[in-house]
C-alpha positions, 0 to 999 in steps of 0.5 A: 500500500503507497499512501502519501501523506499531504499533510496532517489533515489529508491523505492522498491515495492514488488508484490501485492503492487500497488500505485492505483488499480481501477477495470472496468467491463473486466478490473484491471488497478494498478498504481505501480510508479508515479513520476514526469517523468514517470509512469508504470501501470499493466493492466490485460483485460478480454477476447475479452476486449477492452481499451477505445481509448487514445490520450495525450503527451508524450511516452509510452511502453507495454510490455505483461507479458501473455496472447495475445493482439492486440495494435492499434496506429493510423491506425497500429495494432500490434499482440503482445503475451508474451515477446512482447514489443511495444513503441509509441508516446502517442500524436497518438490515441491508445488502447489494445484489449484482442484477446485471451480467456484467461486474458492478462496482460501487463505493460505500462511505460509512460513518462510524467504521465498521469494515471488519475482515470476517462479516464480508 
């Protein structure tokens, strides 16, 4: 990991550094910022993958960089493609679900962090 430090405040990452990287059968999941108020992970899924369900505190917003996913908060799905941003209570059950035939990858940005190597 090459992180280059700006000053004390900032931190520049440059693309394919990543924190963590850990790879599941279907799905890649890059822990790129960790402080001790937020998180942002990148996550690709295989086609027709799901995420297995989450349900913690705090907040959490995914934005899809490609491809198309369907986001399941509770009891609501959202149908969500490129450019598309979702932002919901983590304290309320919730997953992705790759619904295309091609890779999808999307960023989560959470707030307090709560990426832990075992729960994905």
């Amino acid at each position: 990991m090459v992180v280059t430090k700006m000053d004390d405040e900032t931190i520049f990452i440059k693309k394919g550094d990543e924190k963590i990287k850990m790879e599941k059968p279907g799905k890649l999941h890059r822990l790129m910022v960790k402080s001790d108020r937020m998180e942002t992970i990148i996550t690709e899924l295989d086609p027709h993958v799901k995420s297995k369900w989450f349900q913690h505190n705090g907040e959490e917003l995914h934005l899809v960089i490609k491809g198309k996913m369907e986001y399941t908060v509770g009891e609501k799905s959202y149908r969500m493609t490129e450019g598309d941003i979702l932002w919901h209570r983590s304290n309320v059950r919730h997953r992705a679900e790759n619904i295309g035939n091609k890779k999808v990858e999307y960023i989560t940005i959470g707030t307090p962090p709560t990426f832990m190597m075992s729960d994905l």
